[in-house]
N, C-alpha and C positions, 0 to 999 in steps of 0.2 A: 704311755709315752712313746713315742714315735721317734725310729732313732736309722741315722742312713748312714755307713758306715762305706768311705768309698776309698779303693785299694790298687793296684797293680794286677796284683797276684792272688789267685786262690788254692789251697791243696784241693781238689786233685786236679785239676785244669792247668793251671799253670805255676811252679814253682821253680825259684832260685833258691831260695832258703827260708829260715822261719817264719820272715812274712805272711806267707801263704798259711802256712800252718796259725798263726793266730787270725788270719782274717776266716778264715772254713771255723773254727773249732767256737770263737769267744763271742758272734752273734747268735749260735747255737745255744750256749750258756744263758743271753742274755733272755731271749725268748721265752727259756725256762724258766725263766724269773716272771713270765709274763708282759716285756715289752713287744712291741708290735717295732720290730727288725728287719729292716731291707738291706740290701749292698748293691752297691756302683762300681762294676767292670769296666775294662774296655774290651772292646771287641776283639780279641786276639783270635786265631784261626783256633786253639784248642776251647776257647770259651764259648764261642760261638757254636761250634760242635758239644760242646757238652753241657751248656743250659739247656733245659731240657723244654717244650709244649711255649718256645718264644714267637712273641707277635707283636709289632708294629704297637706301638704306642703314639708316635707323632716324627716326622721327616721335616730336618733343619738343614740350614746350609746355604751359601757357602760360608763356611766359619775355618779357621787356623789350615785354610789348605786344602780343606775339602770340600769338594763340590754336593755331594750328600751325607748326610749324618740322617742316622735314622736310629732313633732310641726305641729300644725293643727292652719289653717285662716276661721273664719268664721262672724258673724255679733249679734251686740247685740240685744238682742228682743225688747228692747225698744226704741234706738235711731237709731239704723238699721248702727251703727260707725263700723266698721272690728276692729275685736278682735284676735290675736294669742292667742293661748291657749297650753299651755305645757301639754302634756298626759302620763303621767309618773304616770303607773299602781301603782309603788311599792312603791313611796313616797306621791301621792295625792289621791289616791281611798279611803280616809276613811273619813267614816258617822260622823255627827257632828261639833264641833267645829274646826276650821279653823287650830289652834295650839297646841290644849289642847288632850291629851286622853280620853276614859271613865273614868278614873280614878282623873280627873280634874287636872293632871301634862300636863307638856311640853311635845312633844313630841319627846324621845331623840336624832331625829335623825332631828331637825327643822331646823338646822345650814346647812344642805345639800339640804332639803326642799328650804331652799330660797337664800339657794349661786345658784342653777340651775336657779331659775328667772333671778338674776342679770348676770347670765353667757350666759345665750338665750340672754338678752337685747343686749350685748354687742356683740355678734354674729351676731346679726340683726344688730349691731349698723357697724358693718364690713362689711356688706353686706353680708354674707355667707349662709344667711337660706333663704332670698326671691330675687332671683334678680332681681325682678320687682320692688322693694321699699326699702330705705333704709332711717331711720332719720339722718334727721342733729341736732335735740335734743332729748336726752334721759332725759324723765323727771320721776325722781324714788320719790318714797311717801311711806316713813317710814322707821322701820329698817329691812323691811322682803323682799327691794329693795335697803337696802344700799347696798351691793356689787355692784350693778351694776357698778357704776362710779370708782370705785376697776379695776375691769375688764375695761372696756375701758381704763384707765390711763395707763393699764399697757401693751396694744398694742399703741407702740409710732408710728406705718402707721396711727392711726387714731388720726383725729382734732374733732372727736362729741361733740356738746356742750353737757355738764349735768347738771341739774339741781335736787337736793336735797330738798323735803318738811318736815319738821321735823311737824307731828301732833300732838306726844306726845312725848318732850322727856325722858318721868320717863323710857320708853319701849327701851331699848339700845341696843335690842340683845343680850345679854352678853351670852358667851360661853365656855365651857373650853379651854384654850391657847391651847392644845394639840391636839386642834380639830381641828386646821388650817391645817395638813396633806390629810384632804379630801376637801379643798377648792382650791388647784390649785393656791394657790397666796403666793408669796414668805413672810417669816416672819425675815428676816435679817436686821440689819440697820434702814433707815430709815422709807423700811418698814414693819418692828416691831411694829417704834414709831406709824405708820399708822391703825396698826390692835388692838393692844395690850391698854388695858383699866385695870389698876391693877390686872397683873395678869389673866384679860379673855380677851378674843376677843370681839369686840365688831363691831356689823355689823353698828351701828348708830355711831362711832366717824368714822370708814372708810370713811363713807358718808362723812360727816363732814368736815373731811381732802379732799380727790379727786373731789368734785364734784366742777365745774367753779362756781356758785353760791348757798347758802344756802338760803331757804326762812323757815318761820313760817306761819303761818294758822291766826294769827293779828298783829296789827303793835305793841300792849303792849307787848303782850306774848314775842316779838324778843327782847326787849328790858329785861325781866325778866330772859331769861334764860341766859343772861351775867352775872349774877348776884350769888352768891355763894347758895340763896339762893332757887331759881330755875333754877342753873346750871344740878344738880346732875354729878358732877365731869366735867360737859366739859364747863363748863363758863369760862376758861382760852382759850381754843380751838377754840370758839366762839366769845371772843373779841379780837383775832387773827385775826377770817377774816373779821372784820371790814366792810368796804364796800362792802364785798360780801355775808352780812349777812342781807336780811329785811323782815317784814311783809305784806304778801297781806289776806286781811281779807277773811275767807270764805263766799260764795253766797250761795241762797235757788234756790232750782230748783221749782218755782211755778205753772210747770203743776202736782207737786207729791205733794204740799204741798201748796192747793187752799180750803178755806172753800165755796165757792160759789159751787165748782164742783166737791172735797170729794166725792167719790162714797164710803168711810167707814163710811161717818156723817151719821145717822137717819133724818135730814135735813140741806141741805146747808142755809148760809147765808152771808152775807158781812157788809161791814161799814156803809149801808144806812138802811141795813135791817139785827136788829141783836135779832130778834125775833124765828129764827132758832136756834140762840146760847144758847138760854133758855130751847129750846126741847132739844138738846141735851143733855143741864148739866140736865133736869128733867129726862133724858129717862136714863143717866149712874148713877143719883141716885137712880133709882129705880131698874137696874142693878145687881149695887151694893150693895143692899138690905140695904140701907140706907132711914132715912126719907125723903120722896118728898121735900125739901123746898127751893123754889128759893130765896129767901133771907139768907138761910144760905151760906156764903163763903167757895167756895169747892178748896182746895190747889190739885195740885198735883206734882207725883213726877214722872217722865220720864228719867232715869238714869242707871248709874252703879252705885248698891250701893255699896260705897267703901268708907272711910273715904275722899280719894281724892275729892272726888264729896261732900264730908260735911254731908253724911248722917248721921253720926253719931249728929250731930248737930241738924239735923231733928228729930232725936231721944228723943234726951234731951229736944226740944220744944213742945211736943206731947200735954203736960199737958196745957200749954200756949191755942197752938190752938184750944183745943174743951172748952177750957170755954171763947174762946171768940165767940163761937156757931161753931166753923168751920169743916169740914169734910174734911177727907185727902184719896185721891185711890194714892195708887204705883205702879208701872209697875220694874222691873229690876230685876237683880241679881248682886250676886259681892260676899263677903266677907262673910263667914260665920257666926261670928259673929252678923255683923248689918243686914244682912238678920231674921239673930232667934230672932234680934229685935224689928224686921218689926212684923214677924208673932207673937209674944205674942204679940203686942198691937193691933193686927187686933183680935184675941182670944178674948184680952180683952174687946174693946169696936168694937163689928160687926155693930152697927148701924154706926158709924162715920167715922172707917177707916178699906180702904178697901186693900190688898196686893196681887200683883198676881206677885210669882217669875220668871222667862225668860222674854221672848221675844215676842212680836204680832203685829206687824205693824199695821194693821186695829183698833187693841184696844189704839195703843199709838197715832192715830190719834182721835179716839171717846174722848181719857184722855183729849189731848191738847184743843179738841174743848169746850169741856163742860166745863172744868175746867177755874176758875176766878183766881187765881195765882198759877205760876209756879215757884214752889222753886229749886233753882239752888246755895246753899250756898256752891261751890267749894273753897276748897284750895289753886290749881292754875286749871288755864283753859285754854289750848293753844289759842280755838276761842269758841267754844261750838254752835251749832247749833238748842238744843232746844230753846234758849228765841227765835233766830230767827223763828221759828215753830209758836211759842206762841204770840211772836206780831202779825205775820201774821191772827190769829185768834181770837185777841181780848181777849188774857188771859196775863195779866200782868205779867211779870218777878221779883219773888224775887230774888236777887243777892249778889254775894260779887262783890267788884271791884276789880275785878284782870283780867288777860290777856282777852281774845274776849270779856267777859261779862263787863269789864269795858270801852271796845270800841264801843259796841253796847247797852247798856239802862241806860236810863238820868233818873235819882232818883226825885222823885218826893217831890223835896223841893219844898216851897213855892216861893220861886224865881222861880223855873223850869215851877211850877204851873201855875205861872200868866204870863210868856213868852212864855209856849206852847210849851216846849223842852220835859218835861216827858215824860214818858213810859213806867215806872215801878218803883223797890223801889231797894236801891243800901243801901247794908253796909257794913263797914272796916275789921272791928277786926273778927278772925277765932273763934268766942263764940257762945256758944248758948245761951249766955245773949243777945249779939247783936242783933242774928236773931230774939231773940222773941221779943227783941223793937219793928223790923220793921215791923215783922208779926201781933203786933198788930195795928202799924198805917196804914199796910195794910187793915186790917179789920175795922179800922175807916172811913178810907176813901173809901171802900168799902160799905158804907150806905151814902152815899150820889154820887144818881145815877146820877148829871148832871155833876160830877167833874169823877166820875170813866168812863163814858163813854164818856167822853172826852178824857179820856187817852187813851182807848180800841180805838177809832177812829183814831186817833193820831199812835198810833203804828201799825195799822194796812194799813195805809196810808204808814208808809215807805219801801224804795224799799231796801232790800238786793237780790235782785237778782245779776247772774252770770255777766252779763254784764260788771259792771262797772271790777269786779275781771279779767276776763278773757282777758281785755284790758291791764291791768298789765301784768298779765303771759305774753301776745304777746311781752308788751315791754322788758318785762326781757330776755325771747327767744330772741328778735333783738339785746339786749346790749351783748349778747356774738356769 
């Protein structure tokens, strides 16, 4: 089966967040399985640069603005999978951020940006650009690939299956109605009702409507966003497609994300031997130009900060955590706001918390390893792939229970305790009264080393690998 998987982002070429990390890690999987697996880029200056032996396939244009498009086959540097790569000088050549300008707005020409991915898929999905291969499913992920299934529905010579991942759906595309002129897809009738989201376009309800199947990134998260409350306007749309609508939980790709084999640790270790795990959280407190102290409880935070993700909640608990001796490093960016008040409390107390604004993959693996809990107090969370990260390495998940985070970490009640289910600490209510309950029974039971590294064993024992996910996708690709 023949399956083309077309995205934004890929780890390690280009990432904002977990995106990337499931478009690199879950065609690898599938492959394994024995499917014949391609993916559809766009041309970004990092993709371009690191596809690797790329060569001209076929030169189109002018299409959404661009005077040359030139689709070019080449292979990824890390799993060695065939990559098409969209080369379109005038919409993908620029430095930085994937959607954003210097200027930290949209880009106001994104709507053209990524109706060309979904219009290449579908062209592929015709056969027209490679006639040595052609999928029999297009499998798109997110809204910067929702047209694609747009496009093929609306050449009726083609049967290609499509599949729809919704990773987040706050992110809907939304666009001005009057933008559909440079999109090549009719806006009359029904489909209006197909494009048209109050007044914008919206490249994530298109998806939504054309695609044969919708899926979500867990099986909670599928279930929340039926709901008015983590709908954001398409929960009518979605308990519409009923049975075309389920959860496959996201997997970890554990040759990128192994503490035994970590080439970013200062020492690897594992579950029999987690005597590395101590160098590491000593060597990132000393780093971090904090006191040495292995017994103090070192939180971290590996995120977007963004009220969505709870930081602001982390915020409000700061006082909590360091008188119960605890020490907090951050990794992320997000909102200006709770960004400035990250950094006045790293101003304020430099020995205990420590803030570093963007991005550093080697430093969010050094965070994950050393750190003894990983706070993750999200609002909603489609699946979320750090506590996955974080069990893997023996650093307990603080949580709320809501969508992936309430499918993957078992709270460590006393019932959980003495069956051997925990893995971390789960709370309800969106408070930061809440959090610092748990935050402090995290740190109680964080002094008592035969009950915490029992947990850290335990959770590091369980397999979210691609495997078991990637058996699903195959069956979802066979049921259409």
């Amino acid at each position: 089966m023949r399956i083309l998987h077309v995205a934004a982002e890929i780890y390690p070429l280009v990432k904002t967040g977990g995106l990337a990390d499931v478009v690199a890690a879950l065609p690898v999987a599938l492959a394994a399985r024995g499917l014949d697996v391609r993916v559809l880029l766009p041309g970004m200056p990092a993709i371009l640069n690191g596809v690797t032996d790329l060569k001209p396939l076929i030169r189109l244009g002018p299409a959404f603005g661009a005077a040359v498009i030139t689709l070019r086959l080449g292979r990824l540097p890390d799993s060695g999978l065939l990559a098409y790569v969209i080369d379109a000088p005038f919409l993908y050549r620029r430095d930085g951020d994937p959607y954003l300008g210097p200027d930290g707005r949209d880009w106001n020409d994104n709507h053209r940006r990524y109706a060309l991915l979904g219009w290449i898929a579908a062209h592929l999905a015709a056969g027209e650009l490679d006639e040595s291969w052609q999928p029999e499913v297009v499998h798109a992920h997110d809204w910067h690939a929702g047209l694609a299934p747009a496009y093929i529905a609306q050449n009726p010579s083609l049967n290609t299956a499509t599949v729809f991942t919704i990773h987040n759906l706050a992110f809907r595309g939304l666009f001005p109605l009057d933008h559909h002129t440079d999109l090549g897809l009719l806006i009359t009738g029904a489909d209006q009702s197909a494009l048209e989201f109050y007044g914008h376009l919206s490249f994530m309800k298109s998806a939504l409507v054309h695609a044969k199947r919708v899926n979500t990134v867990s099986p909670t998260y599928a279930h929340e966003i039926c709901t008015p409350k983590h709908g954001w306007g398409l929960d009518g749309l979605l308990r519409d497609r009923g049975g075309h609508l389920s959860g496959i939980l996201n997997g970890v790709d554990y040759t990128v994300w192994n503490p035994s084999s970590d080439p970013a640790l200062p020492r690897g270790y594992s579950a029999d031997k987690l005597r590395g795990k101590k160098v590491c959280k000593l060597k990132l407190q000393a780093e971090m130009g904090f006191a040495v102290r292995g017994k103090a409880p070192l939180f971290a935070v590996v995120s977007r900060l963004t009220s969505q993700k709870g930081m602001d909640l982390v915020l409000a608990c700061l006082h909590e955590l360091r008188a119960e001796g605890g020490q907090l490093v951050v990794i992320g960016s997000g909102e200006a706001e709770i960004e400035a008040g990250f950094r006045a409390a790293a101003a304020a107390h430099p020995h205990t918390i420590s803030v570093h604004l963007g991005y550093d993959e080697a430093l969010a693996h050094r965070i994950i390893a050393a750190a003894d809990v990983l706070l993750v107090p999200s609002r909603f969370e489609p699946c979320g792939l750090t506590q996955l990260y974080a069990l893997r390495y023996g650093t307990l998940p603080l949580v709320r229970r809501v969508g992936g985070l309430a499918d993957t970490v078992t709270d460590a009640t006393p019932g959980n305790l003495k069956d051997g289910t925990a893995n971390g600490f789960v709370f309800d209510e969106p408070s930061s009264r809440a959090l610092a309950a748990r935050l402090r029974d995290a740190c109680a039971l964080y002094h008592d080393p035969a009950t915490w590294h029992h947990l850290q064993r335990h959770g590091m024992a369980q397999d979210f690998s691609w495997a078991d996910s990637a058996a699903r996708y195959e069956a979802l690709y066979r049921s259409i």
